[in-house]
Residue frames as qw, qx, qy, qz and C-alpha x, y, z in Angstrom:
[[0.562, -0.315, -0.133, 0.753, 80.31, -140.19, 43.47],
 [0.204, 0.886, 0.290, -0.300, 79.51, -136.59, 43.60],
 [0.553, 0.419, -0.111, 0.712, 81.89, -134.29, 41.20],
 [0.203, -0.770, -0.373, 0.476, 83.00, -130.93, 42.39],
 [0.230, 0.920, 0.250, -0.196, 82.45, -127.86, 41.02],
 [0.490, 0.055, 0.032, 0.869, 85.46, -126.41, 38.88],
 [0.215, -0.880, -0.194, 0.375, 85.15, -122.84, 40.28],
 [0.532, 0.324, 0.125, 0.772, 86.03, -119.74, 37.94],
 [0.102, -0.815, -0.433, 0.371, 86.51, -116.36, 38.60],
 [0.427, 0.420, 0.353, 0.719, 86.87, -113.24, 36.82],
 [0.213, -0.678, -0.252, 0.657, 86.94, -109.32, 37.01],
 [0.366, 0.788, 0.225, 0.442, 85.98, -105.87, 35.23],
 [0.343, -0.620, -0.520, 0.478, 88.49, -103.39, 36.39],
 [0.342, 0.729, 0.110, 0.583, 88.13, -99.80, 35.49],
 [0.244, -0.728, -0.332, 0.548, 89.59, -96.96, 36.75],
 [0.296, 0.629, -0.062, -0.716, 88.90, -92.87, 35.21],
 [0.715, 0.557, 0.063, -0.418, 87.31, -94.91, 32.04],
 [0.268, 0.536, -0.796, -0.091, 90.66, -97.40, 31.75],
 [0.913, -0.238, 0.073, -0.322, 90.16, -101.24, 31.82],
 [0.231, -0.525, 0.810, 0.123, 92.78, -103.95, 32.71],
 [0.931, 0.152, 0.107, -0.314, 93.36, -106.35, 30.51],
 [0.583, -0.367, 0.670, 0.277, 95.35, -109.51, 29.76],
 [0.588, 0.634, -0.266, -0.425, 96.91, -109.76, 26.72],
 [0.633, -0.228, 0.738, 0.041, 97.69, -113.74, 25.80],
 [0.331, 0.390, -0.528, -0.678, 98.09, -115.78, 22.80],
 [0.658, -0.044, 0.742, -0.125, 96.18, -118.71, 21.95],
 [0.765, 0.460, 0.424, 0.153, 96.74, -120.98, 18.66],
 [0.460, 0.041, 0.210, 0.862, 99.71, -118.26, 17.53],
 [0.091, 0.720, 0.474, 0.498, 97.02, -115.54, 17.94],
 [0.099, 0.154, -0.398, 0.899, 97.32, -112.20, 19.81],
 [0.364, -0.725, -0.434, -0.391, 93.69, -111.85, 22.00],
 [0.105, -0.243, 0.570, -0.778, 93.17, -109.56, 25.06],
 [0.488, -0.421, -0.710, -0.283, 90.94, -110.84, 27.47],
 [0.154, -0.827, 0.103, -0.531, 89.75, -110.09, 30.86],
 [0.179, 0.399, -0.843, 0.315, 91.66, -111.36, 34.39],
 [0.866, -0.131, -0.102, -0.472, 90.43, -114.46, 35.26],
 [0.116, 0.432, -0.828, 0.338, 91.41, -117.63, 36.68],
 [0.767, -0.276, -0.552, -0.178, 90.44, -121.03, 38.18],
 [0.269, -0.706, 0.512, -0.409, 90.21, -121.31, 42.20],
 [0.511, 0.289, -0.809, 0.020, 91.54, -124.03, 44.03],
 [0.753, -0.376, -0.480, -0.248, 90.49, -126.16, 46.70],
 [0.747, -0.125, -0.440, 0.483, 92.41, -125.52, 50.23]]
């Protein structure tokens, strides 16, 4: 049986030399990272 793909995406955005970023916590830690996300099927 075939699998399917697990499909991520992600993004750099800047605008005048500013980047968005997500700021999350993982294991009680503060990290920024960049927006991203898994797509679904449908």
């Amino acid at each position: 049986m075939p699998r399917e793909p697990k499909v991520t995406v992600a993004a750099v955005i800047e605008l005048s030399g500013r980047f968005l970023m997500v700021e999350e916590r993982v294991n009680r830690r503060l990290l920024f990272n960049q927006p991203a996300g898994h797509v679904e099927r449908g």
